[in-house]
C-alpha positions as CSV (number, residue, x, y, z in Angstrom):
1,X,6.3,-17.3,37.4
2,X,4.3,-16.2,34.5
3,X,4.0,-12.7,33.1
4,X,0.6,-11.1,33.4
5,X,-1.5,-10.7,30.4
6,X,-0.9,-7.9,28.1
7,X,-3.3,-6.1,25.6
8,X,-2.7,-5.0,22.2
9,X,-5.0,-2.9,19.3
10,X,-3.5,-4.4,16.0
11,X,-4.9,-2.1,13.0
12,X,-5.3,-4.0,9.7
13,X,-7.2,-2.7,6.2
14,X,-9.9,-5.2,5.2
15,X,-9.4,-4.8,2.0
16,X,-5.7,-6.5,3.0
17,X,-6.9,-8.8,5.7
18,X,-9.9,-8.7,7.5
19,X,-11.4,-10.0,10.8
20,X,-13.6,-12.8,8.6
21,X,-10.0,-13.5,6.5
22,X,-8.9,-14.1,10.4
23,X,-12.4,-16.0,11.0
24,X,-11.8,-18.5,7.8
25,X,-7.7,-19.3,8.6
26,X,-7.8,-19.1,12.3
27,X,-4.5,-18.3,12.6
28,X,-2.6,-16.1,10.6
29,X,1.4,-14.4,10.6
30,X,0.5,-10.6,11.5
31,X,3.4,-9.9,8.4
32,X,4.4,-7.0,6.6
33,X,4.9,-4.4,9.7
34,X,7.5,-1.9,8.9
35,X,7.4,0.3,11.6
36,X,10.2,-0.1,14.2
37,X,8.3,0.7,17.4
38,X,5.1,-1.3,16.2
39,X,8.0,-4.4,15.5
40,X,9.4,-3.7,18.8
41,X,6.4,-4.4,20.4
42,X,5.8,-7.5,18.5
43,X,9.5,-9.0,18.7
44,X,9.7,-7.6,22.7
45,X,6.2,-6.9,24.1
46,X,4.3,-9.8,23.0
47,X,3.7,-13.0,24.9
48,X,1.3,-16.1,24.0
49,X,-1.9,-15.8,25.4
50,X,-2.2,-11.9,25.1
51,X,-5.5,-10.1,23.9
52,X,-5.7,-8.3,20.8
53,X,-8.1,-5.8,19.8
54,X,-8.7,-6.5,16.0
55,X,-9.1,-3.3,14.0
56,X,-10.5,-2.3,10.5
57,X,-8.6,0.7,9.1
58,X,-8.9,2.8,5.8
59,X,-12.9,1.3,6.0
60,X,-15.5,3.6,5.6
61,X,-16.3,3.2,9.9
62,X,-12.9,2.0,11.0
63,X,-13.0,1.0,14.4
64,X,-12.6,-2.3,16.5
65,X,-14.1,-5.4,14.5
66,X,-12.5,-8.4,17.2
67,X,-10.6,-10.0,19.3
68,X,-7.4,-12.1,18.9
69,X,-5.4,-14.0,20.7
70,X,-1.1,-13.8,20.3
71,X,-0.8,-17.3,19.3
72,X,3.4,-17.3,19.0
73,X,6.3,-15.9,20.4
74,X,8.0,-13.4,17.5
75,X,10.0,-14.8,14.5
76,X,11.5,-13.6,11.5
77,X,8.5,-12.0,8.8
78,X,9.9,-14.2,5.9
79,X,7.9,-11.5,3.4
80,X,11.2,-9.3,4.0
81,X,13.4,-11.7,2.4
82,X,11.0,-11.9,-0.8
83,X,12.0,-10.0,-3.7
84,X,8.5,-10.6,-4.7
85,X,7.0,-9.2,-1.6
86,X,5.6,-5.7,-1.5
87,X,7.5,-6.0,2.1
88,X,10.9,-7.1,0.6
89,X,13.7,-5.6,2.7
90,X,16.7,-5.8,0.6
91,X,19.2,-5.0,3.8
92,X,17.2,-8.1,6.2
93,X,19.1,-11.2,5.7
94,X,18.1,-14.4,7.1
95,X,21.3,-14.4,9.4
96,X,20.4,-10.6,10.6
97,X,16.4,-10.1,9.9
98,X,15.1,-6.6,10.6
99,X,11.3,-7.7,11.0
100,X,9.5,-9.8,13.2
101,X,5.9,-11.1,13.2
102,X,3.7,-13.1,15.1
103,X,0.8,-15.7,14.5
104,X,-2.6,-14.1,15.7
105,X,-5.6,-16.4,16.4
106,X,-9.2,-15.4,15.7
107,X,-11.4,-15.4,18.9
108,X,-14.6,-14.0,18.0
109,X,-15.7,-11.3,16.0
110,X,-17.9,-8.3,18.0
111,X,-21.7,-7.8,18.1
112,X,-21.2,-4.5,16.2
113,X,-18.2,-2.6,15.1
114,X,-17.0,0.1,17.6
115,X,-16.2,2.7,15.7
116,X,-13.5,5.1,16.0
117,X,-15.8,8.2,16.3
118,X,-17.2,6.7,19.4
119,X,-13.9,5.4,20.7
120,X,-12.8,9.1,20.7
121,X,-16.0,10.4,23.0
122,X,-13.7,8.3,25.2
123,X,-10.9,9.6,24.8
124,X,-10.6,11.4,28.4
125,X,-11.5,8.1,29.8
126,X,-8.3,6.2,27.8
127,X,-5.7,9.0,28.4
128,X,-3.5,11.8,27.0
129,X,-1.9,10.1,24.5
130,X,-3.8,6.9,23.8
131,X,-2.8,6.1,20.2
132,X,-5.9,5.9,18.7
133,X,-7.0,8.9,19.6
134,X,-3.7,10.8,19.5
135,X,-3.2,13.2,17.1
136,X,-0.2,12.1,14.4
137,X,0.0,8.8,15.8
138,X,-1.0,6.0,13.1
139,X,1.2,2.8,14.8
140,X,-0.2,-0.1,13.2
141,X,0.1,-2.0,16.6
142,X,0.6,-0.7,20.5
143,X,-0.3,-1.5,23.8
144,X,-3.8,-1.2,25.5
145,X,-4.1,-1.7,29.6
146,X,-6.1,-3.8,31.5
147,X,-8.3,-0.7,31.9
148,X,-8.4,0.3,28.1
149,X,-9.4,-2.8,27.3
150,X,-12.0,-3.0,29.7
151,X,-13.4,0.6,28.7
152,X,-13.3,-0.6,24.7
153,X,-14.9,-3.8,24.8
154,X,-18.0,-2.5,27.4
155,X,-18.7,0.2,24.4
156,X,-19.4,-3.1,22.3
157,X,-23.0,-3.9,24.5
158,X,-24.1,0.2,24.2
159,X,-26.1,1.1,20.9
């Protein structure tokens, strides 16, 4: 039997990596997440073949730039182990890493960037607590349902 497909909104800075950085490689390790529930959902929530809502943040319009693809099943985020890395983590050892990744492949970019002002004119429509639009929330990566999803991407064909 094979799990149903799941939905995630992964939040990246362009000025870091950016949908066309995504674009040009292809496929890319989603590295240097150091948040315990957004690794949690990587390393435990995330299965090949899953959607992912690609989204610019700290971007003059931030909002929803693409759609990914999970391309792996977790692994170790070797950029932990890196003294060099901005995301060394001097207690993750290779025998006991504390940070997990996956590869994310582009699938197209969108016609126009849904911003997040829109998004929240939706925000009855996506739920009490939908982490984009909750207040104090600012997870890098979490769920989206089937429904979500399907509300997010129809705002990408309305001007």
């Amino acid at each position: 039997m094979t799990a149903r497909k799941r939905y995630w909104l992964m939040k990246s800075e362009p000025d870091a990596f950016s949908i066309d950085d995504l674009e040009r490689v292809g496929t890319e390790p989603w590295n240097g997440v150091r948040n315990y529930q957004a690794r949690n959902f990587m390393r435990d929530g995330m299965h090949v073949g899953d959607g992912i809502l690609f989204y610019h943040s700290n971007t003059k319009v931030p909002g929803i730039v693409g759609i990914a693809t999970v391309a792996s099943a977790a692994y170790p985020d070797d950029t932990q182990f890196d003294p060099e890395s901005d995301y060394h983590d001097p207690k993750a050892t290779r025998e006991e890493p504390r940070w997990m990744l996956v590869d994310v492949d582009f699938e197209r970019k969108l016609e126009r960037v849904i911003a997040l002002d829109e998004i929240k004119l939706h925000a009855d429509a996506l739920g009490e607590g939908f982490p984009l639009t909750a207040k104090g929330n600012r997870l890098s990566v979490f769920p989206v349902t089937a429904a979500q999803w399907k509300l997010l991407l129809s705002l990408e064909r309305r001007s």
